[in-house]
C-alpha positions as CSV (number, residue, x, y, z in Angstrom):
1,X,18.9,27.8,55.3
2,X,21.8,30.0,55.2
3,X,20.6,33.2,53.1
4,X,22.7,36.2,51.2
5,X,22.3,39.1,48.9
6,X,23.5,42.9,48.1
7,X,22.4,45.5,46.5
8,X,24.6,48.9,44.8
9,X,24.0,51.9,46.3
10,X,24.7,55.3,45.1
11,X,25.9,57.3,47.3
12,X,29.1,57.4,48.8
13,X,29.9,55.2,51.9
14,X,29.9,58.2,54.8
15,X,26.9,59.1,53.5
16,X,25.3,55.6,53.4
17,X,26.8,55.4,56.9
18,X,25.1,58.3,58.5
19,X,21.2,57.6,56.5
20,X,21.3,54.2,57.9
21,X,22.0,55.2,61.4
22,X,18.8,57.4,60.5
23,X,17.2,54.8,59.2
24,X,17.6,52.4,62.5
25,X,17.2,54.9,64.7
26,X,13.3,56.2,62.7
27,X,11.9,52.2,63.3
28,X,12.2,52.0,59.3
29,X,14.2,49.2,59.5
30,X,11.1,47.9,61.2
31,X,9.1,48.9,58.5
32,X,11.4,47.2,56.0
33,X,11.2,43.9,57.4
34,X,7.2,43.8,58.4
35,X,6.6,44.9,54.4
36,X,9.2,41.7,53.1
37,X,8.0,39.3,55.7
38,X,4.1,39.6,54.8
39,X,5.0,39.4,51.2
40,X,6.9,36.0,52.1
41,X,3.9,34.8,54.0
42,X,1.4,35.7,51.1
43,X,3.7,33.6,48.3
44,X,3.5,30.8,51.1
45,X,0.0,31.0,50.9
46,X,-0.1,30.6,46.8
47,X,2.1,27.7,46.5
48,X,-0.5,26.1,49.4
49,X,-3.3,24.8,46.8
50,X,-5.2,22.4,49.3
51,X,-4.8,25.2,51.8
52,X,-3.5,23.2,54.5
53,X,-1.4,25.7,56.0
54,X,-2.9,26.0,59.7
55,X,-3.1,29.9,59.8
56,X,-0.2,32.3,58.7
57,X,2.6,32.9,61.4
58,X,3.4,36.8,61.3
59,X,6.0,39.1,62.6
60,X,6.0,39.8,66.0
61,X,9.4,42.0,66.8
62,X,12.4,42.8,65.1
63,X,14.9,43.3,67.0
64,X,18.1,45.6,66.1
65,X,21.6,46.0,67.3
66,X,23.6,49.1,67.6
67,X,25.0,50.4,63.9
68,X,28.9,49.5,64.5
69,X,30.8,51.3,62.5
70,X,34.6,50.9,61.4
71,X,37.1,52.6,58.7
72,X,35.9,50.5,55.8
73,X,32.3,49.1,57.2
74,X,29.2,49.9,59.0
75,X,26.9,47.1,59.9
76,X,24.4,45.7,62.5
77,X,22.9,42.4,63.7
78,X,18.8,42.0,63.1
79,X,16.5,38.9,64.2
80,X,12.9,38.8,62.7
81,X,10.9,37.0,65.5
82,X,7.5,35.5,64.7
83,X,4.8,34.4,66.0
84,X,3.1,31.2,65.0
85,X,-0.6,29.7,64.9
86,X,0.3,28.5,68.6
87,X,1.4,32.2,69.5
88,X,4.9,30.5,70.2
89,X,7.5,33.0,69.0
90,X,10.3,31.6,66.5
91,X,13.4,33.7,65.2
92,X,12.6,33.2,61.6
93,X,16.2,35.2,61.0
94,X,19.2,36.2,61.5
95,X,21.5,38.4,59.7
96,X,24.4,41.0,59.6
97,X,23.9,43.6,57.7
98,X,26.7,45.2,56.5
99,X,27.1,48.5,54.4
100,X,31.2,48.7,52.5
101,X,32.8,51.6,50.3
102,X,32.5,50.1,46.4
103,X,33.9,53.5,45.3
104,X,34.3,57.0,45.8
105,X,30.4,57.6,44.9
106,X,28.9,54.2,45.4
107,X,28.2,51.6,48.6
108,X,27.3,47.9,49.0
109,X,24.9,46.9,51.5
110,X,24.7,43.2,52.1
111,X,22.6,40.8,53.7
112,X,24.4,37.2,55.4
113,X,22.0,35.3,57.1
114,X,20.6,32.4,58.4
115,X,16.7,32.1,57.9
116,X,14.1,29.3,58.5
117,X,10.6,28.8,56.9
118,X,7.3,30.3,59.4
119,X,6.3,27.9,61.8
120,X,2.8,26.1,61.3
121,X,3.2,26.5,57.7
122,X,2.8,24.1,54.7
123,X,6.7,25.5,54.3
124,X,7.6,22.5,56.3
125,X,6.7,20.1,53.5
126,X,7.6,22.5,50.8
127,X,10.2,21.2,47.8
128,X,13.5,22.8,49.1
129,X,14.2,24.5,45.7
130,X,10.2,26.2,46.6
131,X,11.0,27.2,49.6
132,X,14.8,28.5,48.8
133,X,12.9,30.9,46.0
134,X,10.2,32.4,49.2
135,X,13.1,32.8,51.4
136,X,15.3,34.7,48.4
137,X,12.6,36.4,47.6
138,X,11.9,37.7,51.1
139,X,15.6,38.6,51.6
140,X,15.7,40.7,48.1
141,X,12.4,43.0,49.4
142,X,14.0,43.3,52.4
143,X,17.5,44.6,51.2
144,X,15.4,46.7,48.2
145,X,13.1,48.6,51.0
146,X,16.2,49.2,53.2
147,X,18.0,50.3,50.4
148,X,14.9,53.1,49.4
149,X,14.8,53.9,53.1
150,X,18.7,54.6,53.0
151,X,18.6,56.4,49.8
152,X,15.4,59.1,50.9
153,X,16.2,59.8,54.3
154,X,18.3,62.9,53.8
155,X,17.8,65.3,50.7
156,X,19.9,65.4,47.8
157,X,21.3,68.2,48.6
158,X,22.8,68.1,52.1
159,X,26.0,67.9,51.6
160,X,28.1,64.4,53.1
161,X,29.4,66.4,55.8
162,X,27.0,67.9,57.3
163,X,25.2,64.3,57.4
164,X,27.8,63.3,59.1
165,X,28.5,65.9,61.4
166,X,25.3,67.9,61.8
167,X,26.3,71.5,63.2
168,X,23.7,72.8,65.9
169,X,22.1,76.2,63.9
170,X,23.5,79.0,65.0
171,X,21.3,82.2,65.6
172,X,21.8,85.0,63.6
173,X,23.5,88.0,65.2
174,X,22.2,91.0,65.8
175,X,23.9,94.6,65.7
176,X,23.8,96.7,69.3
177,X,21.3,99.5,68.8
178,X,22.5,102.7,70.6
């Protein structure tokens, strides 16, 4: 099923730029996604009530392109892989994720996707409307962990530029003694 959302950040967009390109290159993308998948599998589980679901699927890799950036957007392509009862691996999605200016002080970052139900699971036989709630669900604590990541990984206080365009420190000089 073909999956969206976006959330508001508030910061401007160079600055959103540069965090995320932090943010990919510390594995907390990874992070992101392992912490929204397992929630997914665990409401899977609840809506199971005979307990027929052969034995959780789970993320295996997340694989993430290269931030791309242009004047007016940032983005980059991201597959969750799983694993399921059988070990077989299944992409379970694929998205762009895209970060735009929405002012001079606030960015959108948006998720477009497409993303299909674990392997193995009783999500097979799930009412679509069920499984449509599990997979917006999984999408929202995705974007809202990415979005915390984005927003903590540099201080309040450095300034945008220097995000941006980190100087290398410089050492202090020191007078000649006679």
């Amino acid at each position: 099923m073909f999956v969206g959302d976006e959330v508001s950040l508030d910061v401007s967009f160079s600055a959103a730029r540069a965090r995320l390109a932090s943010v990919i290159r510390g594995g907390l993308v990874d992070r992101a996604s392992a912490q929204a998948y397992s929630g997914e599998i665990t409401a899977l589980a609840r809506v199971d009530p005979l307990g027929s679901m052969p034995g959780p699927s789970r993320m295996v890799q997340v694989r993430v392109h290269d931030l791309k950036a242009t004047g007016d957007s940032a983005g980059f392509a991201l597959r969750w892989e799983v694993a399921g009862p059988d070990g077989a691996l299944f992409p379970a999605l694929d998205a762009d994720i895209t970060l735009a200016p929405a002012g001079e002080h606030s960015t959108t970052l948006t998720l477009a996707g497409t993303y299909r139900p674990p392997p193995g699971t009783v999500a097979a036989a799930l009412d679509e409307a069920v499984m449509r709630r599990v997979a917006t669900a999984t999408i929202r604590a995705f974007l809202h962990h990415l979005a915390l990541a984005i927003a903590h990984s540099a201080s309040a206080a450095e300034p945008e530029a220097e995000a941006l365009h980190p100087e290398p420190p410089t050492m202090p000089t020191v007078p000649d003694t006679p």
